[in-house]
SEVEX-705415 format. One record per residue (C-alpha): residue number from 1; chain; x, y, z. Coordinates in steps of 0.5 Angstrom, whole numbers, plus 500, padded with zeros to 3 digits. Example, Ala and Ser with C-alpha at 12.3 -4.5 7.8 and 13.67 -1.06 7.14 Angstrom:
residues 2
pt resi->1 chain->A c1->525 c2->491 c3->516;
pt resi->2 chain->A c1->527 c2->498 c3->514;
//
This chain:
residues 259
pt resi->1 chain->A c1->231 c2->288 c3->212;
pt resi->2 chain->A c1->225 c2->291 c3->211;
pt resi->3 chain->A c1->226 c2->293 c3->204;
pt resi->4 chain->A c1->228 c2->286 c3->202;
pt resi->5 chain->A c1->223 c2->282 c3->204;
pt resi->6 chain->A c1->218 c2->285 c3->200;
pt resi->7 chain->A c1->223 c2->283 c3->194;
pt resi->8 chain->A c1->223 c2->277 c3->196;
pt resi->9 chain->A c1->216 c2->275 c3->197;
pt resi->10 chain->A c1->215 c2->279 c3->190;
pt resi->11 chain->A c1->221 c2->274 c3->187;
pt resi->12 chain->A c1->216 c2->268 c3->191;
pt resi->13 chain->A c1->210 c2->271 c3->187;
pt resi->14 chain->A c1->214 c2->271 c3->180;
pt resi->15 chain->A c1->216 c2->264 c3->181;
pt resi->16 chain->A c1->209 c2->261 c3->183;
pt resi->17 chain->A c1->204 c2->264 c3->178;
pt resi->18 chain->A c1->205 c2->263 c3->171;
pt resi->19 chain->A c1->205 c2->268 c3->166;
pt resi->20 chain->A c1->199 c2->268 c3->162;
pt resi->21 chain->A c1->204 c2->267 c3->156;
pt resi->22 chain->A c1->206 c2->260 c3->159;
pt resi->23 chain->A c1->199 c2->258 c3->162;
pt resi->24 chain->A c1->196 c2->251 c3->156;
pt resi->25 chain->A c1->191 c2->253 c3->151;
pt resi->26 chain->A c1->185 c2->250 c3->150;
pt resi->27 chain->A c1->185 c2->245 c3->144;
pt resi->28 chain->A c1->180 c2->245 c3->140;
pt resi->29 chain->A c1->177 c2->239 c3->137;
pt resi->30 chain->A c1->178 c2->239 c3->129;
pt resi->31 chain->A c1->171 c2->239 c3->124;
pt resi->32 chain->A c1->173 c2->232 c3->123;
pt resi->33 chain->A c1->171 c2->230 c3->130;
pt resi->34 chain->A c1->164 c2->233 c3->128;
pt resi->35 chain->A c1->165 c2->228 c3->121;
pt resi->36 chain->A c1->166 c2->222 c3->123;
pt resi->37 chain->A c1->160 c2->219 c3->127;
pt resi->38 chain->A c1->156 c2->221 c3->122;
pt resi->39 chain->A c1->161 c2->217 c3->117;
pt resi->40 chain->A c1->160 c2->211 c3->122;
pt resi->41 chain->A c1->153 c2->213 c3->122;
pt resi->42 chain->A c1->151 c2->212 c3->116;
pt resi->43 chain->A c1->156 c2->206 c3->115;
pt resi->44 chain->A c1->153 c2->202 c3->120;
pt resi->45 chain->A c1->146 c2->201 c3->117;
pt resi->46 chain->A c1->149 c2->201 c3->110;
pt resi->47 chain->A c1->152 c2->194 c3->113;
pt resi->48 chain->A c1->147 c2->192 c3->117;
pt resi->49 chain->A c1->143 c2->192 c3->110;
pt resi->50 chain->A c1->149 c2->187 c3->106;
pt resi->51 chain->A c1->149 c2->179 c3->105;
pt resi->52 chain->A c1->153 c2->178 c3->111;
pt resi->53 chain->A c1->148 c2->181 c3->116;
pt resi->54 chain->A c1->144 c2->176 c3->115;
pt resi->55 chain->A c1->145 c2->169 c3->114;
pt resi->56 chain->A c1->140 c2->164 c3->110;
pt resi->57 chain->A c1->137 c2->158 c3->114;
pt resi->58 chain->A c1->141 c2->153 c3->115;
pt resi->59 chain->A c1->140 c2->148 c3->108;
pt resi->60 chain->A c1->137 c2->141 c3->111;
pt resi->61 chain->A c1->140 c2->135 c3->111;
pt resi->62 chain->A c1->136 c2->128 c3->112;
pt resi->63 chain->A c1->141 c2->126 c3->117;
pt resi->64 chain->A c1->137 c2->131 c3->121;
pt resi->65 chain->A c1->130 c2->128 c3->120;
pt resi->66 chain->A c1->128 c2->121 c3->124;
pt resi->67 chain->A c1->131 c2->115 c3->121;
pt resi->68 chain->A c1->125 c2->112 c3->120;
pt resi->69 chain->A c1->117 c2->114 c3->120;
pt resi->70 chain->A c1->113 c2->114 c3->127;
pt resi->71 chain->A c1->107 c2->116 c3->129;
pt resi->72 chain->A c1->111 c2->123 c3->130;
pt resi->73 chain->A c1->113 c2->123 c3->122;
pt resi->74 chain->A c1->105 c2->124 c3->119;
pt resi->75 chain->A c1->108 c2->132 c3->119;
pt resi->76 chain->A c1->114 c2->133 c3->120;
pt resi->77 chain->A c1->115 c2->141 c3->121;
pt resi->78 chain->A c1->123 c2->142 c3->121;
pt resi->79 chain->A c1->122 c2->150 c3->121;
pt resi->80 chain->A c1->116 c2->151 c3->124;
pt resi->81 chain->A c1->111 c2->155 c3->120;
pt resi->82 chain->A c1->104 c2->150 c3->122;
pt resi->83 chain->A c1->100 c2->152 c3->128;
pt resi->84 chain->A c1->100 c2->147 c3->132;
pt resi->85 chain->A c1->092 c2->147 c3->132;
pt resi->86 chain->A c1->093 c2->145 c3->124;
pt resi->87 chain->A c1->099 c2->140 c3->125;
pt resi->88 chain->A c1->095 c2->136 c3->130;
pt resi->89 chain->A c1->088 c2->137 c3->125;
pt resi->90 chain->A c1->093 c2->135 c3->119;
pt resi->91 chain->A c1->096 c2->129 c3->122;
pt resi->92 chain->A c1->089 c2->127 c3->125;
pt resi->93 chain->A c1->086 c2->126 c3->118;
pt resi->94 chain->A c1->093 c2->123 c3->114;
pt resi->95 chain->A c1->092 c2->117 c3->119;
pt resi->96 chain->A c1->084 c2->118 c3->118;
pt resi->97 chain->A c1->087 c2->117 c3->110;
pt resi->98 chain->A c1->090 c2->111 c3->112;
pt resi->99 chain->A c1->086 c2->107 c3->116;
pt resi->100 chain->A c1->080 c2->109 c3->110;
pt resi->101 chain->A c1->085 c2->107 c3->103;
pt resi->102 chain->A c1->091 c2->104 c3->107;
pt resi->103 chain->A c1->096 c2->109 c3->103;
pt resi->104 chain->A c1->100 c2->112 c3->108;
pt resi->105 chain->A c1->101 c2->119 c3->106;
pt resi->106 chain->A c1->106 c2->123 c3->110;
pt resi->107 chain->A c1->108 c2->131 c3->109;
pt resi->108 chain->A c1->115 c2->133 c3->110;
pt resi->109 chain->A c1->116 c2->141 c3->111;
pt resi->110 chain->A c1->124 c2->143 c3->111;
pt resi->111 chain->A c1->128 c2->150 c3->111;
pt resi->112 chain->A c1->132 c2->150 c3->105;
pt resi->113 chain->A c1->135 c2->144 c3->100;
pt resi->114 chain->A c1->143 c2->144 c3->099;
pt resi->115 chain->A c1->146 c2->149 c3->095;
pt resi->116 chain->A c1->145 c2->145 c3->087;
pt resi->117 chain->A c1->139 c2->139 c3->089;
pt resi->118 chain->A c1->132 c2->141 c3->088;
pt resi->119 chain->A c1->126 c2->138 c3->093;
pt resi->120 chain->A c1->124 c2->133 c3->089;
pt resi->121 chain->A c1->131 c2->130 c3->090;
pt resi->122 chain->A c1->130 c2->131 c3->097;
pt resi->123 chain->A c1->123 c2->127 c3->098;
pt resi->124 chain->A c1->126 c2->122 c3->093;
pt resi->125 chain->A c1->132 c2->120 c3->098;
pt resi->126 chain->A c1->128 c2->121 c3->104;
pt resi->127 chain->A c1->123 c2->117 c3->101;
pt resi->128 chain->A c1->128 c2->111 c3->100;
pt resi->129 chain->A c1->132 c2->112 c3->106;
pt resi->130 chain->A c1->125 c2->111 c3->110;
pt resi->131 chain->A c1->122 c2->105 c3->105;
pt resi->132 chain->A c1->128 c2->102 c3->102;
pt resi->133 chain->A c1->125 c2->096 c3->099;
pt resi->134 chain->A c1->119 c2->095 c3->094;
pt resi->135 chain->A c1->114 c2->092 c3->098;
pt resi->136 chain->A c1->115 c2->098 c3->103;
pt resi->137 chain->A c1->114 c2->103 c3->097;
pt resi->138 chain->A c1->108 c2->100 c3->095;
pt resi->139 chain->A c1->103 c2->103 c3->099;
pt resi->140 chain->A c1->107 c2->110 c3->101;
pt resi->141 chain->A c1->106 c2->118 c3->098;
pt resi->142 chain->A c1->112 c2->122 c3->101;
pt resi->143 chain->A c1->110 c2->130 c3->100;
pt resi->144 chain->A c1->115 c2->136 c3->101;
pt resi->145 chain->A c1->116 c2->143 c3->101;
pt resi->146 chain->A c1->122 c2->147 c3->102;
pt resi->147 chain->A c1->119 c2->154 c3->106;
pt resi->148 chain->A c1->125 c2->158 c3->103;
pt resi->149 chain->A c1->124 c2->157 c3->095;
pt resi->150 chain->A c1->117 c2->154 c3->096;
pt resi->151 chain->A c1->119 c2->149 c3->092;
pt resi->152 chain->A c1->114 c2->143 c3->092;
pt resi->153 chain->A c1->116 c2->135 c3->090;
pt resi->154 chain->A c1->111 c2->129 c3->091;
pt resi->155 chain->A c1->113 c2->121 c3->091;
pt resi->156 chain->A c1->108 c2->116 c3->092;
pt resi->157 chain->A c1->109 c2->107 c3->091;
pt resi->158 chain->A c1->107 c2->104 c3->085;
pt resi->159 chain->A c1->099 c2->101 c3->088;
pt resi->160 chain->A c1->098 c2->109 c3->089;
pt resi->161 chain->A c1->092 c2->111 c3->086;
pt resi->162 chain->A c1->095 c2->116 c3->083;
pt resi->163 chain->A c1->098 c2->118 c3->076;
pt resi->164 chain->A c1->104 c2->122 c3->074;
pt resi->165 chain->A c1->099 c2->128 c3->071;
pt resi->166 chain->A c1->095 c2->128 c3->078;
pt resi->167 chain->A c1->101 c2->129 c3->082;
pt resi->168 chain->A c1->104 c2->134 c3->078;
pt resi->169 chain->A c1->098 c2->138 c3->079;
pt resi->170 chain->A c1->098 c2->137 c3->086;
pt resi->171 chain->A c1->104 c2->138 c3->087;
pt resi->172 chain->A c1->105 c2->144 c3->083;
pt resi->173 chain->A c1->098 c2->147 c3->085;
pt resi->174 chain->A c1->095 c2->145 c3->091;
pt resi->175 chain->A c1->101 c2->145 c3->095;
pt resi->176 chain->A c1->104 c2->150 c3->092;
pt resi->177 chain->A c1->100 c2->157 c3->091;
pt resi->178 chain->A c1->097 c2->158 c3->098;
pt resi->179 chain->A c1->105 c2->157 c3->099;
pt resi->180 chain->A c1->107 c2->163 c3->095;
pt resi->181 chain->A c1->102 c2->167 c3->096;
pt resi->182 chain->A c1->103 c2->169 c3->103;
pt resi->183 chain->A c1->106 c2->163 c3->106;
pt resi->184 chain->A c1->100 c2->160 c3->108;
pt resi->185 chain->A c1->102 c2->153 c3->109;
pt resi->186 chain->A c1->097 c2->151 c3->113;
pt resi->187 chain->A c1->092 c2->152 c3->108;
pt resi->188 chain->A c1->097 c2->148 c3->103;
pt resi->189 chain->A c1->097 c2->143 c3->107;
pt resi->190 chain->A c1->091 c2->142 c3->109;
pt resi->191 chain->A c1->088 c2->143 c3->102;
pt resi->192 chain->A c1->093 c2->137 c3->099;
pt resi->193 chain->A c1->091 c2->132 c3->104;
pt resi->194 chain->A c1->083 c2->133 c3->102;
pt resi->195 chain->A c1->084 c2->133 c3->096;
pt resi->196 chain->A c1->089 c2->127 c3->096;
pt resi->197 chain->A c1->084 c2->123 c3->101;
pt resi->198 chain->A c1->079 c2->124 c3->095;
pt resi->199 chain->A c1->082 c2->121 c3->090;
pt resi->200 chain->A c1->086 c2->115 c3->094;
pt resi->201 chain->A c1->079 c2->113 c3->097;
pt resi->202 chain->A c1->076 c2->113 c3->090;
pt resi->203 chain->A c1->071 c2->119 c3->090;
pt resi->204 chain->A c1->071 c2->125 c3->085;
pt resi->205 chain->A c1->077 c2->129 c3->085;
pt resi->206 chain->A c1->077 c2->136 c3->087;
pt resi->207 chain->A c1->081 c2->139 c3->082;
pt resi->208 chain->A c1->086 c2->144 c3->083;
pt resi->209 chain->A c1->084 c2->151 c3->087;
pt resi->210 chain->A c1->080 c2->156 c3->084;
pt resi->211 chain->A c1->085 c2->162 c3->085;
pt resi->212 chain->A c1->082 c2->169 c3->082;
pt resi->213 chain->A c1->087 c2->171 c3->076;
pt resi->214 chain->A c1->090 c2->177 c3->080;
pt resi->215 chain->A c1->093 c2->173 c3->085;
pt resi->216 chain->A c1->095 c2->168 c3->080;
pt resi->217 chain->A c1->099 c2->174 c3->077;
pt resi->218 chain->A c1->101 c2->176 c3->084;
pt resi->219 chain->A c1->103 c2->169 c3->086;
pt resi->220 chain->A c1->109 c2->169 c3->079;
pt resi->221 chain->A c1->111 c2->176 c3->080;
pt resi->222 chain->A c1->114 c2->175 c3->087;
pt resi->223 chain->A c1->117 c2->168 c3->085;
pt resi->224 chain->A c1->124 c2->170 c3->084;
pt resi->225 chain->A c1->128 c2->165 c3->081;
pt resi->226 chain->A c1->134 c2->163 c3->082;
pt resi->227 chain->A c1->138 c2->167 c3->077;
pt resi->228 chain->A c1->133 c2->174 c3->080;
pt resi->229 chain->A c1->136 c2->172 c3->087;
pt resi->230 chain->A c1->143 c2->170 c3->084;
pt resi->231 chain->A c1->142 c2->178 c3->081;
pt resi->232 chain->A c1->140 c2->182 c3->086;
pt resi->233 chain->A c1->144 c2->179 c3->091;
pt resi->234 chain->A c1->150 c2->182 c3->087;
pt resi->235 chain->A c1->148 c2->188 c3->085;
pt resi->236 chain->A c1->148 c2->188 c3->093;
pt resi->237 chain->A c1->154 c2->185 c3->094;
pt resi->238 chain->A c1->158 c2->191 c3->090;
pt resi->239 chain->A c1->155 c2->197 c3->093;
pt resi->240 chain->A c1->156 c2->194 c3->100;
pt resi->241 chain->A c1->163 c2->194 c3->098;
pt resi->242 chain->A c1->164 c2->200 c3->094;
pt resi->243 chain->A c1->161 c2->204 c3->101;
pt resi->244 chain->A c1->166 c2->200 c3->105;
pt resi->245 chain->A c1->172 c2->202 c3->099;
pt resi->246 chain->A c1->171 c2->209 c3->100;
pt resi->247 chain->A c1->168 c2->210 c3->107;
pt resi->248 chain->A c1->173 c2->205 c3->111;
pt resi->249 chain->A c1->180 c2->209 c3->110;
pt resi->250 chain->A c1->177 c2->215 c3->111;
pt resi->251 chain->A c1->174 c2->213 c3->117;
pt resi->252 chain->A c1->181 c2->210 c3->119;
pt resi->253 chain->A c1->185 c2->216 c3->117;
pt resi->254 chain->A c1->180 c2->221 c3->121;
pt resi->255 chain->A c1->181 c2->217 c3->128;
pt resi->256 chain->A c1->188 c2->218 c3->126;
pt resi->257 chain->A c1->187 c2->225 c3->125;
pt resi->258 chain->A c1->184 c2->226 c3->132;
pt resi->259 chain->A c1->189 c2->222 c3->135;
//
């Protein structure tokens, strides 16, 4: 009895301790585990840098404007690029214009036009929705620009005491080039309502803005053009896709792998 015991206790021992032949080895993790957050890491930014991460203003449409002019409509700053010092100034001095010249100038500053019309045709549509009648037109000058081309445009009644010429300049001069070089609409603004002002009230007009010949060069060599912005956003559009082409099944096919 004594003898057997011990062989029991052995054969209880044999039977409760694995044998290191049975015990699980550690699993050790593929290289590709070490692979894929640096695929992922280099994907992310890479979308991150694509059209679709960031998405263009949210195009205009007069419906968003006030129906009719008001008291608030001497400036309308859609996408909010003036101080509101300068708006206030701005608007001060347009109603100062019309009380010295009886012309009623109003600025309207917008994000973007649709896809195919240009500022010019928004100012004109806008221009009618608010002055739908001759007599209405007569004494009225309707400036805008959209912040996302820079583009300009200017409407005015037939008894405005402007040309065709002087306009023109206006809008494409005055307005535009403190508004290409650097987005100072604050300036544009403010210089186009002096100069209009002058020329409504009968004095001398100022002329168009003395601009040193390297920030003209400047201000023509950052405007993009709509073929330019057409180009550069689908040369962008196939290195995204040819990345997302080669990089995406490899990903798939490594979480698999690790699965």
């Amino acid at each position: 009895m004594l003898q057997i015991f011990p062989m029991v206790l052995g054969l209880r021992d044999d039977r409760c301790v694995p044998s290191p032949a049975s015990q699980p080895t550690p699993k050790t993790r593929p290289w590709t585990a070490l692979v894929l957050p640096v695929l992922l890491g280099l994907l992310i930014p890479l979308l991150s840098l694509s059209p679709w991460a960031t998405l263009p203003a949210q195009a205009t449409s007069i419906y968003q404007l006030p129906a009719a002019p008001t008291e608030a409509t001497w400036v309308v700053d859609e996408p909010q690029v003036l101080s509101r010092l300068s708006a206030g100034q701005i608007r001060d001095d347009l109603k100062a214009i019309a009380q010295e010249t009886g012309t009623d100038v109003r600025f309207v500053i917008i994000s973007r036009v649709e896809y195919g019309q240009t500022i010019q045709g928004f100012i004109d549509e806008l221009f009618e929705t608010w002055y739908p009648t001759p007599a209405l037109q007569r004494n009225k000058v309707l400036v805008g620009i959209d912040v996302l081309s820079n583009g300009t445009a200017i409407r005015f009644g037939d008894q405005v005491g402007l040309d065709e010429a002087t306009a023109a300049s206006i809008a494409n001069t005055t307005l535009a080039f403190p508004a290409r070089d650097g987005g100072r609409y604050n300036q544009a603004l403010y210089d186009t309502q002096s100069r209009l002002g002058a020329i409504l009230a009968g004095r001398p007009d100022p002329g168009e803005p003395q601009i040193a010949e390297e920030t003209l060069s400047n201000v023509e060599s950052t405007y993009a053009t709509a073929e330019e912005t057409q180009g550069s956003n689908a040369t962008t559009i196939v290195i995204v896709v040819l990345v997302v082409a080669t990089v995406a099944p490899m990903a798939t096919y490594l979480i698999y792998a690790l699965r």
